[in-house]
C-alpha positions as CSV (number, residue, x, y, z in Angstrom):
1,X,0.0,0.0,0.0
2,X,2.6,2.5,0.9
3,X,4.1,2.4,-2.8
4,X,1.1,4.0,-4.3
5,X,0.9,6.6,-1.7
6,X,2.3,9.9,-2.7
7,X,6.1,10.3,-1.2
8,X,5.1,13.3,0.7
9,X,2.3,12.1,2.0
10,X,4.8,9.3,3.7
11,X,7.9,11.7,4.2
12,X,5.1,13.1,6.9
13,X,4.2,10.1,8.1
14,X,7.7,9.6,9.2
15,X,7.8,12.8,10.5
16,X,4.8,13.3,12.8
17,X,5.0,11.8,17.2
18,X,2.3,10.0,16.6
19,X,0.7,7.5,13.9
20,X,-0.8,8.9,10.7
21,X,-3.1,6.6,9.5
22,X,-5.1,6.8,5.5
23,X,-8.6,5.6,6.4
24,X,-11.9,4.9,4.4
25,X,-12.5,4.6,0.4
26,X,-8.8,5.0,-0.7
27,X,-8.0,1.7,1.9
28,X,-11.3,-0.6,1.4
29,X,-10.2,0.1,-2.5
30,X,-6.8,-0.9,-2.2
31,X,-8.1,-4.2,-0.1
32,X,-11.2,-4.8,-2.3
33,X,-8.9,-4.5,-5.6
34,X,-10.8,-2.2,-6.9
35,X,-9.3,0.8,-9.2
36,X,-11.3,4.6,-9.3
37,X,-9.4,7.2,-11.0
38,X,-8.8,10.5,-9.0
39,X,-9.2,8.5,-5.7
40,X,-9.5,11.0,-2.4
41,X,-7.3,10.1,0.3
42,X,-8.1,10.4,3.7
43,X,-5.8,10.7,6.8
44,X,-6.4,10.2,10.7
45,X,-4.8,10.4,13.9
46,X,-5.0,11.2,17.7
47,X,-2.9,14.8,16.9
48,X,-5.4,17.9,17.0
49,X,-5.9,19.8,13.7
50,X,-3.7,22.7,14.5
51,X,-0.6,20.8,16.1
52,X,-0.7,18.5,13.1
53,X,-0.8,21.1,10.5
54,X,2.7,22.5,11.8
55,X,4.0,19.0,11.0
56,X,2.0,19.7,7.7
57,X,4.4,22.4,6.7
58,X,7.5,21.1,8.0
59,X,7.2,18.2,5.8
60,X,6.4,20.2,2.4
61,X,2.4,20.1,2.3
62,X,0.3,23.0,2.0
63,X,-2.3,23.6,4.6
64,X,-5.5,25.1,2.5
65,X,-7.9,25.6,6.0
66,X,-7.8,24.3,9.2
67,X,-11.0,23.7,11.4
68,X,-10.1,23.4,15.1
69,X,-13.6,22.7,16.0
70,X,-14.2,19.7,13.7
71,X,-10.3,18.8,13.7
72,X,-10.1,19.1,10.0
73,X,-7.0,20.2,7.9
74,X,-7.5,20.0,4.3
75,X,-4.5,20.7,2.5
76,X,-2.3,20.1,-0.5
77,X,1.4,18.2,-1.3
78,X,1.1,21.0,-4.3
79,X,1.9,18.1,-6.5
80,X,-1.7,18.1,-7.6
81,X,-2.4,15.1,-4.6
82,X,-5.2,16.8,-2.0
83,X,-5.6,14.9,1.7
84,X,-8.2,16.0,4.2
85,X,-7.3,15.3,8.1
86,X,-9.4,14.4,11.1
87,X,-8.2,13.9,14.2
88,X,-9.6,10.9,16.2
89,X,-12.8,11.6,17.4
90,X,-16.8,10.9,18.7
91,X,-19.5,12.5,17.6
92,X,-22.8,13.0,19.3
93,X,-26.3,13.5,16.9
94,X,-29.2,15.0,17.7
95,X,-32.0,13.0,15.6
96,X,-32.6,14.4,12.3
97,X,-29.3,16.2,12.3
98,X,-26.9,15.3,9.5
99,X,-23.8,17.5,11.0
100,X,-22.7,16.3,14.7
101,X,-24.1,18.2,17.4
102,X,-21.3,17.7,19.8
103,X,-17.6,16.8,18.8
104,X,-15.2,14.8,21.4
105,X,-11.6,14.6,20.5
106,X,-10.0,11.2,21.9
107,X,-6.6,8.7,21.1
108,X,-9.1,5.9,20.9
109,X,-9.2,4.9,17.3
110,X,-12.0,2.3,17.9
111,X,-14.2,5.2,19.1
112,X,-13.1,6.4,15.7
113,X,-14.0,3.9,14.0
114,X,-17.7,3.2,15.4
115,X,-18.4,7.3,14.3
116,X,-18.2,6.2,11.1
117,X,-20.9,4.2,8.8
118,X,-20.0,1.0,7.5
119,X,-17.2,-1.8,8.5
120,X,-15.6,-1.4,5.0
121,X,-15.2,2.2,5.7
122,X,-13.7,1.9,8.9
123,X,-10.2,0.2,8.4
124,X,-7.0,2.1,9.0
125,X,-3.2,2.0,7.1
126,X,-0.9,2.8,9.9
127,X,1.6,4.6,7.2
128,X,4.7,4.4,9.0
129,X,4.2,0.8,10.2
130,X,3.5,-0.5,7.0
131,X,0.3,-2.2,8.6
132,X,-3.7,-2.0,8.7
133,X,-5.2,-1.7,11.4
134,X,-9.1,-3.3,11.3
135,X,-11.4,-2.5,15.1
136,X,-14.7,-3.7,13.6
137,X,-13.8,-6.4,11.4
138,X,-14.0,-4.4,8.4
139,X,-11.0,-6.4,6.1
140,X,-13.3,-9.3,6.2
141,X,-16.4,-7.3,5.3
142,X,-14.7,-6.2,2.6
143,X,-13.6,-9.8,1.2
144,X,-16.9,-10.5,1.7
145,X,-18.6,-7.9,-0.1
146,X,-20.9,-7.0,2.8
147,X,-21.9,-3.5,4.1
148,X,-22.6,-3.8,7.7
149,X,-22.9,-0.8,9.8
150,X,-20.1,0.0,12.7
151,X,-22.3,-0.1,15.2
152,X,-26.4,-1.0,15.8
153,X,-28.2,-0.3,12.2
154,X,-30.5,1.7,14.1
155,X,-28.3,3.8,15.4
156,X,-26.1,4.3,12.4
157,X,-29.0,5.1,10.3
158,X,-30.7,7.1,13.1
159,X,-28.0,9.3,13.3
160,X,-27.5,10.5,9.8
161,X,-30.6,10.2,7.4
162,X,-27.7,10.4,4.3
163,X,-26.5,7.1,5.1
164,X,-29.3,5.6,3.4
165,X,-28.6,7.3,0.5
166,X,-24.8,6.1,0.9
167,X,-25.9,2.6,1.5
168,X,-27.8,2.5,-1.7
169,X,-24.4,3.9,-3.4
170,X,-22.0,2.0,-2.0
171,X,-24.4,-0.9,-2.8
172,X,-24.1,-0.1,-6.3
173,X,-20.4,1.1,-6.6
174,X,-18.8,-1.8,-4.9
175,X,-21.1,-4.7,-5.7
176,X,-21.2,-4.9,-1.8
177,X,-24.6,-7.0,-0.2
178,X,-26.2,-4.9,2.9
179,X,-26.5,-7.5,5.5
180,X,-30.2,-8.3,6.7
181,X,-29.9,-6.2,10.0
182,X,-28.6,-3.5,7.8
183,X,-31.8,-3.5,5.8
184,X,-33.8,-3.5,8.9
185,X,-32.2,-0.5,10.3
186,X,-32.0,1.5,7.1
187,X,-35.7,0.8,6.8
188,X,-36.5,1.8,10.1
189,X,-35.1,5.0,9.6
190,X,-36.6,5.7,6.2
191,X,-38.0,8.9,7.5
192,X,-34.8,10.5,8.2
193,X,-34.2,11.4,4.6
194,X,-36.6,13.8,4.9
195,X,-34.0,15.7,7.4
196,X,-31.4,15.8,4.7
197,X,-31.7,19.0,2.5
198,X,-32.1,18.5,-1.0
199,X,-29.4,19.0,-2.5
200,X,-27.7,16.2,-0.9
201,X,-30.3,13.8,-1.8
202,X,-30.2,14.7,-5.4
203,X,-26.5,15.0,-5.4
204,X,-26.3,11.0,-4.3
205,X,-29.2,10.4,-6.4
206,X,-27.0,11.0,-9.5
207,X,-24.4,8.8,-7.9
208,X,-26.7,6.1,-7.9
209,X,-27.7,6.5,-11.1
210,X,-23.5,6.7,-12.1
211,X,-22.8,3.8,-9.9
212,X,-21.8,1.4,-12.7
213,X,-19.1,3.4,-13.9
214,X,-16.8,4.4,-10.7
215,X,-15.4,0.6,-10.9
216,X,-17.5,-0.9,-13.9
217,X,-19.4,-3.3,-11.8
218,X,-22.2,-4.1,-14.0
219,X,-26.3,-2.9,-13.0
220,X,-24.4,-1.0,-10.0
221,X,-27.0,1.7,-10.6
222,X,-30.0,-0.4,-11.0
223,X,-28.5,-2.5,-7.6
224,X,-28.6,0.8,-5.8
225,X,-32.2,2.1,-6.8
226,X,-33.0,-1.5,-5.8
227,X,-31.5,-0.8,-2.4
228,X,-33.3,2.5,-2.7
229,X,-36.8,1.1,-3.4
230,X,-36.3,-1.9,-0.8
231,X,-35.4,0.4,2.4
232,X,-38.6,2.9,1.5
233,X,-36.2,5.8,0.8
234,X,-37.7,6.2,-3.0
235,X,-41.2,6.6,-1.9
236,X,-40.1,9.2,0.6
237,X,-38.2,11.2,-2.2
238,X,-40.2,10.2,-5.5
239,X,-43.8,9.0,-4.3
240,X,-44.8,10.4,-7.5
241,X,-42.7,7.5,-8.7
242,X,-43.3,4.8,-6.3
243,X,-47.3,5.0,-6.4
244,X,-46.8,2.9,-9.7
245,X,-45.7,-0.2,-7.6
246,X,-48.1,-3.4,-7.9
247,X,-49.8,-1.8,-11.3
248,X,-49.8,-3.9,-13.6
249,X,-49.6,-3.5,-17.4
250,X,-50.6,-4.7,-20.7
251,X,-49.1,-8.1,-20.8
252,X,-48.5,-7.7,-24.5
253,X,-46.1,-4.7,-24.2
254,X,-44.8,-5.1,-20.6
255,X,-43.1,-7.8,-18.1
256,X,-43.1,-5.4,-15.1
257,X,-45.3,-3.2,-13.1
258,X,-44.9,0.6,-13.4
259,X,-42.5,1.0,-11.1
260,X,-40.4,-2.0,-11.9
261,X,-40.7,-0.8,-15.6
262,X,-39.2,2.1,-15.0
263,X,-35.8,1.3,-12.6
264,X,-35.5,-1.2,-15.1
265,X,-35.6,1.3,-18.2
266,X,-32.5,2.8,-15.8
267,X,-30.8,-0.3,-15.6
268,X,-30.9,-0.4,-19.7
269,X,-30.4,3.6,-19.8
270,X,-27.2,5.3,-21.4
271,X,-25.6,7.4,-18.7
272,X,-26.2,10.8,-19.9
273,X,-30.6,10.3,-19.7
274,X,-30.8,7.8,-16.3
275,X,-32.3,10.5,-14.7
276,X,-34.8,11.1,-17.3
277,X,-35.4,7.2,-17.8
278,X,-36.0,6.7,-13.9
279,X,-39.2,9.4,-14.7
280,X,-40.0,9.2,-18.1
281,X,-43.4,7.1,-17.0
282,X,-43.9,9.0,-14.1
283,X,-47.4,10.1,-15.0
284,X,-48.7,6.5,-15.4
285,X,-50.0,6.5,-11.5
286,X,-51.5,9.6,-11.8
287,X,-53.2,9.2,-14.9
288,X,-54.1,5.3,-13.8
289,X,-55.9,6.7,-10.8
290,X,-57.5,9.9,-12.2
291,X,-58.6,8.7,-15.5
292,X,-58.3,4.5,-15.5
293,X,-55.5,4.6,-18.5
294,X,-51.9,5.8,-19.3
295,X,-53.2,8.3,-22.3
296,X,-51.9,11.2,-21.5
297,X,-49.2,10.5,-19.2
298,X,-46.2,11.9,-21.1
299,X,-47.8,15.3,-20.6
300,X,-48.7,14.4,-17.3
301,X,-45.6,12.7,-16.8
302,X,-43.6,16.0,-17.7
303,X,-45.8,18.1,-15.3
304,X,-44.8,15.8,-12.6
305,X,-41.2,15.3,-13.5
306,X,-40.7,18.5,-12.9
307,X,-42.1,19.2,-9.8
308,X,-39.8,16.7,-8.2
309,X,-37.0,17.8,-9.6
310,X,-37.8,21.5,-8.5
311,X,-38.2,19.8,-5.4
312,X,-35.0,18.1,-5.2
313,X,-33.1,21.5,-6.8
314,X,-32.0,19.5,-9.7
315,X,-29.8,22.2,-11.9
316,X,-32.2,24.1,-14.8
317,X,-30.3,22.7,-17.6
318,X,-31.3,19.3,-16.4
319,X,-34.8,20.2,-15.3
320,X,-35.7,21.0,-18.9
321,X,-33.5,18.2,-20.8
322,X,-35.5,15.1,-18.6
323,X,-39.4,17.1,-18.6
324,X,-38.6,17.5,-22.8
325,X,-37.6,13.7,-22.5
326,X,-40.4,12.7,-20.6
327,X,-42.7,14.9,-22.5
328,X,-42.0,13.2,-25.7
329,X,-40.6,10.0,-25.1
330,X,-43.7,8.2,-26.8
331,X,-43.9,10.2,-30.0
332,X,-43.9,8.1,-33.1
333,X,-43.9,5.0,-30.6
334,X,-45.8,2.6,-33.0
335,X,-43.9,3.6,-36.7
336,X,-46.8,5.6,-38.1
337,X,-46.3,9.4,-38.2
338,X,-46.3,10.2,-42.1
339,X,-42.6,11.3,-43.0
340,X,-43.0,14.7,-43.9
341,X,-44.5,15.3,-40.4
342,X,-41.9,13.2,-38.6
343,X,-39.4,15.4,-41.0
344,X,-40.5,18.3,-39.3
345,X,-40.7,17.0,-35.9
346,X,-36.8,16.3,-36.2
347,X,-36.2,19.5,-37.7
348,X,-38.3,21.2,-34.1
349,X,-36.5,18.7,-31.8
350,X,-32.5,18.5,-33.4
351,X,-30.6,19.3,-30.2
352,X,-32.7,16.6,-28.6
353,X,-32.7,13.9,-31.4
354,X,-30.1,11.5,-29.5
355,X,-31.3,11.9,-26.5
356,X,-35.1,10.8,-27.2
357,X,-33.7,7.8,-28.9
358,X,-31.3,6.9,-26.0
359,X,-34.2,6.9,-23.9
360,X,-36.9,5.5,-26.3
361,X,-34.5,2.0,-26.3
362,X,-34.2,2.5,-22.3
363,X,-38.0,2.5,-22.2
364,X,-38.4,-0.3,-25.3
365,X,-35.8,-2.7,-23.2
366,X,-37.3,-2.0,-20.0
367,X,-40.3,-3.2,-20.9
368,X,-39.6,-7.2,-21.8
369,X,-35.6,-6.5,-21.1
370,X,-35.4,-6.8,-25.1
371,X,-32.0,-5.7,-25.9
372,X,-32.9,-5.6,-29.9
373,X,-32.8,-2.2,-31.5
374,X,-36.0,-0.1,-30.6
375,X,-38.5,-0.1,-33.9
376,X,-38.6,3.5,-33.7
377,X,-34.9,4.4,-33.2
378,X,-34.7,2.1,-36.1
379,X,-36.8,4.0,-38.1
380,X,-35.5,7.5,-36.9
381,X,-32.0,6.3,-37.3
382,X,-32.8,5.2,-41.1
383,X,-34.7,8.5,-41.5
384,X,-32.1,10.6,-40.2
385,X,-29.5,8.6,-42.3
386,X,-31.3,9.5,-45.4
387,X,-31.9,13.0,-44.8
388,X,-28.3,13.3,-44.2
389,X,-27.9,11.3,-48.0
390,X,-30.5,13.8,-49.3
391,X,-28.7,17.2,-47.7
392,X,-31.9,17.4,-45.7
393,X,-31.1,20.7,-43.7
394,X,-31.6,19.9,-39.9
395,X,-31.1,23.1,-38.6
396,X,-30.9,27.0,-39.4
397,X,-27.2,26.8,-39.7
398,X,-27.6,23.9,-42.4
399,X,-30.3,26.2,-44.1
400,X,-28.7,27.6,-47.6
401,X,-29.9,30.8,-46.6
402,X,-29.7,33.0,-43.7
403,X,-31.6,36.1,-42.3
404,X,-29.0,38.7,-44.3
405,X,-30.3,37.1,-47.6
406,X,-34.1,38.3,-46.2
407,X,-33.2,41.5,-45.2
408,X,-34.4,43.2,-48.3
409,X,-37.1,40.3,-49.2
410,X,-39.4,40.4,-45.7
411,X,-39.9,42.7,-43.0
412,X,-37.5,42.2,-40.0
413,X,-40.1,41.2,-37.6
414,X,-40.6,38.1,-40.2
415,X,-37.0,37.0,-41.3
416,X,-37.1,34.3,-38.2
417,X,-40.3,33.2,-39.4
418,X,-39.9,33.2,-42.8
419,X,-36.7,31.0,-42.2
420,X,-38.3,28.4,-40.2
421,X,-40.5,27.8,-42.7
422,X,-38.0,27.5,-45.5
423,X,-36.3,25.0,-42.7
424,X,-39.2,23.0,-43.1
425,X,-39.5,23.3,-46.5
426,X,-35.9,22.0,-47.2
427,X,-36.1,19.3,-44.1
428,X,-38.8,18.0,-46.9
429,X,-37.5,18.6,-50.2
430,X,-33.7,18.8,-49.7
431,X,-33.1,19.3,-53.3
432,X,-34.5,23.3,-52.8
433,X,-32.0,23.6,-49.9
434,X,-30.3,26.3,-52.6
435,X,-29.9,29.9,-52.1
436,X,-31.6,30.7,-54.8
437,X,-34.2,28.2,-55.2
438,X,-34.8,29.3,-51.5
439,X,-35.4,33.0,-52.4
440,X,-37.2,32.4,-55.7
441,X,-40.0,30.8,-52.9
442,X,-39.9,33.7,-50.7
443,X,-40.4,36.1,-53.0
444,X,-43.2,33.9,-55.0
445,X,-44.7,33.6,-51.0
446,X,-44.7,37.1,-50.6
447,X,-45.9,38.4,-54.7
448,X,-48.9,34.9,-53.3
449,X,-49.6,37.3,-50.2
450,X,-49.5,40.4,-52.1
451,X,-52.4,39.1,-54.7
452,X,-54.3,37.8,-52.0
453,X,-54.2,40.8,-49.7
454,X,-55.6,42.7,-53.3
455,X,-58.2,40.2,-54.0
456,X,-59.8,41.0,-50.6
């Protein structure tokens, strides 16, 4: 372990009274054998914050901010390697609070140890010894592949409502199995996620939803929104979501019930539209209950979407990208919008082309966990092939003209109009996508206007 640890990082080791021990993800990685790039390295020990940050400086490192009161350094080897410090310590909750309410420094690193939340987390390299040292049993969690809390679930979940949303991470990331009385606990506590502002829960929601690709262990996202789902955590964040659990569908088109349809339309989903594929159906319950079918549940579904992520602070840009997803996602779903109009529909929804039909095959294989090629991303994708054959234009920058060319043909006010339609136009016929075949039908649209204003 000590040879992948950066040498000034171990010239303080050597330097410091007492041990200096790297502690949490960086070690159960190194055990587990599993590789993240960028990995954060965590070091420990009984010196307080500001006594160990002179030992900091001595040895080359660059203290960024010390915090006497949580006995934090963070700081830097200025080698582009940052380490944050804690001293040894026990920390005292008040229900429903996720930071510590009282602080107590000690030299016991098995009270160490038991403030944190899970065995795996909780083994320590001793960096001058060359040696781990393991109070819980943590090493053999880890060879295991079992998450079990460092001290009664109850309590370790009572504590801090965001170590349910860890679990259900970790879960996923690692491949790691909660043990039973790990599930009890966690749902127990269910209700203290609603103590945890929400920004954190939608920050480790989108871990959960990247879980596969911190160590590529296969359906780690889908595990964790199955460890999400099991412990009652999803209904308190996405009951929207979670009211589709036990309704059934067609038989014909779907294996799963509308809940189950959905995570597994994540477990199927490209990275970049999870989130979207996780609510793309999320109208189905409402529109189930209020009007006994699933018609209009894309517009429902967007309505709905976005509340929750509102609700969950979810950035704008994101907001907008998974209600347009949702919105849409069943357009052209059985093959049968005429070409021209499916032409235009391409033309109106260009930045979002990929996107629909990443998450029209999440929503086609999460229905019968068909891993075939969607039949309307196959169609799309044939379409979309041909108009790029053809010269179709696709958007305004494509267009052979552009607003200077209108400037003396059509009133300002009209020059965006007047190229959108020629957009459409040439999205149909691609052989008039030339400038002046393109002005020859403005100016035969506006001499057609002119007669017709004249005739009335």
């Amino acid at each position: 372990m000590r040879a992948i640890l950066p040498e000034k990082l171990v010239q303080l080791a050597h330097s410091c009274p007492k041990p200096l021990y790297v502690v949490g993800g960086f070690v159960r990685d190194f055990l587990g054998k599993l590789h993240a790039k960028n990995a954060d390295i965590d070091i420990c020990g009984s010196m307080l914050a500001e006594d160990f940050s002179v030992y900091a400086k001595k040895a080359g490192l660059i203290p960024q901010a010390v915090y006497k009161h949580t006995g934090t350094v963070k700081l830097s080897d200025g080698l582009g390697n940052d380490f944050e410090y804690t001293c040894f310590r026990s920390d005292k909750y008040v229900r429903g609070e996720h930071t510590p309410a009282e602080i107590f420094f000690t030299e016991d690193i098995t009270l160490d140890a038991r403030r944190r939340d899970f065995t795996a987390n909780a083994v320590y390299y001793d960096v001058q010894a060359d040696a781990f040292v393991d109070p819980l049993g943590g090493i053999q969690a880890i060879q295991e592949k079992r998450l079990t809390t460092v001290d009664k679930p109850e309590k370790v979940f009572g504590e801090d409502g965001l170590r349910l949303m860890r679990l259900a991470r970790f879960a996923g990331q690692l491949g790691f199995t909660p043990d039973e009385a790990c599930y009890e606990g966690a749902t127990k506590n269910a209700s203290m996620i609603e103590d945890i502002s929400p920004e954190r829960i939608y920050a480790e929601l989108t871990q959960i939803l990247l879980a596969d690709q911190k160590y590529g262990k296969k359906d780690g996202h889908y595990q964790g929104l199955l460890v999400l789902e099991r412990i009652g955590v999803l209904e308190k964040i996405m009951p929207e979501l979670t009211a589709g659990k036990g309704i059934a569908q067609r038989a014909d088109f779907h294996r799963y019930d509308m809940l189950f349809h959905s995570l597994r339309a994540v477990k199927y989903a490209h990275p970049s539209i999870r989130l979207a594929a996780l609510l793309h159906d999320v109208g189905k319950p409402f529109c189930h209950k209020r009007d006994g079918n699933s018609y209009e549940h894309p517009k429902e579904g967007e309505r709905i979407a976005r509340d929750i992520l509102n609700r969950l602070k979810a950035p704008k840009k994101t907001v907008e990208q998974v209600c347009a997803l949702t919105l849409w996602h069943m357009y052209d779903f059985n093959c049968q919008t005429k070409e021209p109009k499916l032409r235009r529909f391409f033309v109106d929804h260009y930045p979002l082309l990929e996107e629909l039909m990443l998450i029209k095959q999440a929503d086609f294989s999460g229905c019968k966990d068909e891993t075939a090629i969607a039949p309307t991303v196959k169609r799309w994708k044939a379409l979309l092939s041909n108009m790029k054959k053809e010269g179709a234009p696709l958007c305004l920058k494509e267009l052979a003209v552009g607003g200077q060319d209108l400037v003396y043909l059509v009133p300002a006010p009209m020059i965006s109009k007047i190229l959108q339609e020629l957009l459409y136009h040439a999205a149909c016929f691609p052989r008039d996508n030339k400038k002046g075949k393109l002005l020859r039908l403005v100016r035969i649209a506006k001499h057609t206007a002119k007669q017709n204003q004249k005739s009335k």
